[in-house]
N, C-alpha and C positions, 0 to 999 in steps of 0.2 A: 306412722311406723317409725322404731326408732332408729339409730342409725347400727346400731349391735344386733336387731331384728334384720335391716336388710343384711347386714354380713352373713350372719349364719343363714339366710335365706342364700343368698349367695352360693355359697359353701355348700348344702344339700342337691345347689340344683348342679354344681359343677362336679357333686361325688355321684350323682346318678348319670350324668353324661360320660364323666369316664368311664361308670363303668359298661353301660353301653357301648363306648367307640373300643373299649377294649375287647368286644366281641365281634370277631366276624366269621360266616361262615364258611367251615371248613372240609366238609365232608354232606351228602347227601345221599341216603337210600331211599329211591324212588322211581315207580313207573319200570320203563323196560330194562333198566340198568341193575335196578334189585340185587336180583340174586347173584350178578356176579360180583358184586362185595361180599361176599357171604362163601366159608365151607362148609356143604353140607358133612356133617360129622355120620358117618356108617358104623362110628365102632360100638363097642357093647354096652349099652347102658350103665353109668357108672353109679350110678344107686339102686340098679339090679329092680328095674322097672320092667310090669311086660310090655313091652314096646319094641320094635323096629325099625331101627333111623333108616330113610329109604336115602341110594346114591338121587344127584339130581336128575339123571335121565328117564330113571323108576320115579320119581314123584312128579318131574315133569307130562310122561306120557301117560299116570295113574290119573291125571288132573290133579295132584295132591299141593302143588305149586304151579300156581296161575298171576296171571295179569289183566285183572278188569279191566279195562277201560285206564284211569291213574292210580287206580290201586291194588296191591299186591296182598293175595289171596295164597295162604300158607294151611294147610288143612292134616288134620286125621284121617286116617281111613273110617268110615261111617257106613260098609255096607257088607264087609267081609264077619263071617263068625268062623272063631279060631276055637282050635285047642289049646287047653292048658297047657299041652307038650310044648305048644309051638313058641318063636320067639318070643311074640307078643303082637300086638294092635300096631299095621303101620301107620308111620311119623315120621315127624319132618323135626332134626335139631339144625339152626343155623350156625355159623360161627364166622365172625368179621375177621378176614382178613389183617385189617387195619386195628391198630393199639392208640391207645389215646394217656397220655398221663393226665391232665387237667381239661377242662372244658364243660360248656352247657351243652347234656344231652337231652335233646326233645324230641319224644315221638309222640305223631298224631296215629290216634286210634279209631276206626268208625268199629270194631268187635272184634272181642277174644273170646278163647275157646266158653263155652257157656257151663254154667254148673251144673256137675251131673258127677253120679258114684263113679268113685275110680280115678278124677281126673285131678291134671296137676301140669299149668301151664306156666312160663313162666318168661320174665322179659329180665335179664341182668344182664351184670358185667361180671369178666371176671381174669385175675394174673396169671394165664398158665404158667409159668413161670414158679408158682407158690413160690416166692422170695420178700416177704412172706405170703402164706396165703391171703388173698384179699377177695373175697365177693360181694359185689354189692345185690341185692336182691329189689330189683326197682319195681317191677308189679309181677306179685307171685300169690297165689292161694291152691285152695284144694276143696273136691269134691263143692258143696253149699256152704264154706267157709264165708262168714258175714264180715265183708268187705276186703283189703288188700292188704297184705301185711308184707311192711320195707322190713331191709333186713339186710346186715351185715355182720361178715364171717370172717373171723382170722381163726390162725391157730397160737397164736402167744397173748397174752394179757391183754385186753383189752376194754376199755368201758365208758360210756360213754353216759353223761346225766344231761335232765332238761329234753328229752328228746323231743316231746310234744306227742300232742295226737292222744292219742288213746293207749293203754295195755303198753306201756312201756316195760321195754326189753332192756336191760342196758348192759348186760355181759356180754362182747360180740365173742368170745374163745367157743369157738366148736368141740376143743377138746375135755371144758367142764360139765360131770355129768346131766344129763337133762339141760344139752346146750340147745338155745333155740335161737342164736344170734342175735343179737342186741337192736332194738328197734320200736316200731310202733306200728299201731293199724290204722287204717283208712276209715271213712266213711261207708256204710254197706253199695252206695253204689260204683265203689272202687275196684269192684272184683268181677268175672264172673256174667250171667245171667243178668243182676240189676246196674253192671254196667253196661250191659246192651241195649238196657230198655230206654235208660236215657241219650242212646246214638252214638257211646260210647263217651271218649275225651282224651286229654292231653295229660302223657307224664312226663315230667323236667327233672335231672339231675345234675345238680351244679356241683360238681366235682374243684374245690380250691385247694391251696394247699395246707389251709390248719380248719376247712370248711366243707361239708359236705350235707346237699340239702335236695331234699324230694318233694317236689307239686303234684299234687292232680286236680285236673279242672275237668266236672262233666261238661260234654259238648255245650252247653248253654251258656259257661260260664267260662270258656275260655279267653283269657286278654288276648287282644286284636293284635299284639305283640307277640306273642306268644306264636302264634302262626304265621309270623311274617321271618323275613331276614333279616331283622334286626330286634331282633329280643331285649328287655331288659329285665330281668329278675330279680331285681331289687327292688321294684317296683309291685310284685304281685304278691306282698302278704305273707302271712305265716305259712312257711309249709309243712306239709304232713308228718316228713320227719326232718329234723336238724341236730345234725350230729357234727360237733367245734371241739378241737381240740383242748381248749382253756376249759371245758367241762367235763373231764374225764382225764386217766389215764391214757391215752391211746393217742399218737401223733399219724394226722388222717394222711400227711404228704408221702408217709412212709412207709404206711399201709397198704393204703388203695392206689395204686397206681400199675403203667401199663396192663388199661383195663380193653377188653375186646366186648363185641355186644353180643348175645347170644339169647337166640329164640327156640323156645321149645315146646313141646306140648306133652308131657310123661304118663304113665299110666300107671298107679299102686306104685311099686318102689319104697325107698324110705322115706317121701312125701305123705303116701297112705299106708301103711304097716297096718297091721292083722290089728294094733292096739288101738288103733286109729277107726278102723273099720268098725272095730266090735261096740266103738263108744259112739259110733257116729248112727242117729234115730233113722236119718233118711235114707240108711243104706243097708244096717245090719241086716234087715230082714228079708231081702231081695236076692240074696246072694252066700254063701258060708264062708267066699271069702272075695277080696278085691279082681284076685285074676280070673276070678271064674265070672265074676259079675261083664268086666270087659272084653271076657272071651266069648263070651256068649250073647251079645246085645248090642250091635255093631248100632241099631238107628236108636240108640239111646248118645249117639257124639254125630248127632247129624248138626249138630251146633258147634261143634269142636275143632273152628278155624279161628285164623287171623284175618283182618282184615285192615291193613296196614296204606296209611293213607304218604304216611313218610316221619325217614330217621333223621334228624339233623344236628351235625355235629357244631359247634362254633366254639371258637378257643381264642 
């Protein structure tokens, strides 16, 4: 080996250690503590979904928010049939407390809500603050949607290239018509039903400041890192999506930042629209329209929990 071979050997293995030691754990959602990092949100659905965010007392005595054993059980109602009058399907939205500007977010997942008409679960972050707006959308799909689709939202100019992955998106402006936020899809079993079958798995979002980058690993394949308190992410490969400032218009430190986590599980809304339903095989025929299909067939979401093994923050 030569002597410019060991340097640069050197040199790799000193940039993958710092950036490891530059990580440490700073936040954890897990076990009996869960839910009080978390507000549960009561108020009206803000993309006019049928659903009802229950308070935590109403989802705690409903069994709708549970604690297995080490893992935290976030569920649908699955046994009530409603009217179309009525609010909607009880539900559970969380909201973190705590804001984060920069860090590696990783949650371990053993199951999310499973695929079925009507549904639309979703795991992100996001600025209440809109200064500007900033959502990151780190695992989100709808109804038998094939696989998981990231996805980030502003409302000023924004775009990003190179993203990877599949169906790239790369206008993040929610305000351009037929905006769908700028991004990429997953694997099919990143979403959904066929991420349950594989026991679920691991999504990372590594939030920098000119860098922002999305993992999913099914349970089989997750780095031994990746699950430990001491993560390195530099180490695990291309992720799913990668969205860098130096590849687009859009400065990510300026956008996305003071982000909150939020867990939800929504019904119809603007995630399923009547245009959505009518185009969708596995649903239009079941139903005339989305809220009557989830008003009326309560053990068609008897799969339609989280199953939350732990959130971990590290910055």
């Amino acid at each position: 080996m030569s002597p410019s071979v060991k340097i640069m050997s050197l040199a790799t293995l000193m940039l993958a250690l710092s950036s490891t030691d530059a990580l440490s754990l700073k936040r954890t959602y897990a076990g009996s503590n869960f839910f009080d990092g978390f507000k549960f949100m009561t108020d009206d659905d803000p993309t006019e979904g049928f659903v009802e965010y229950l308070p935590r007392n109403e989802a705690e005595s409903r069994g709708l928010a549970t604690v297995d054993g080490n893992q935290v059980r976030i569920k649908a109602d699955s046994t009530t049939t409603y009217s179309t009058n009525d609010k909607g399907r009880a539900s559970i939205r969380l909201e973190a407390f705590d804001t984060f500007e920069n860090g590696l977010l990783i949650a371990d997942i053993a199951h999310m809500p499973g695929s079925a008409c009507g549904i639309w679960p979703a795991f992100w972050t996001f600025n209440f603050d809109e200064d500007p707006y900033g959502e990151i959308d780190i695992l989100e799909g709808a109804m038998f949607q094939d696989g998981n689709a990231v996805s980030l939202w502003t409302s000023e100019e924004c775009q990003f290239t190179n993203i990877g992955s599949k169906e790239e998106r790369n206008n993040c402006n929610m305000n351009v018509p037929d905006g769908r936020g700028c991004g990429s899809m997953g694997p099919s079993n990143s979403y959904g039903t066929p991420f349950n079958d594989v026991g679920g798995g691991v999504y990372a979002m590594y939030l920098q400041s000119q860098r922002l980058r999305v993992w999913f690993f099914a349970n089989a394949a997750v780095p031994a890192d990746a699950r430990s308190d001491s993560p390195n992410p530099d180490a695990w490969g291309a992720p799913i999506s990668d969205f860098q400032t130096r590849n687009g218009g859009c400065d990510v430190a300026q956008t996305f930042h003071t982000q909150s986590v939020i867990i939800n599980t929504d019904f119809c809304g603007s995630g399923v629209d009547q245009d959505w339903w009518d185009n969708s095989a596995d649903c239009v025929g079941v139903a005339p329209t989305c809220k009557d299909y989830v008003a009326q067939n309560p053990a068609a979401f008897t799969e339609a929990y989280w199953l939350i093994n732990s959130i971990k923050l590290f910055q």
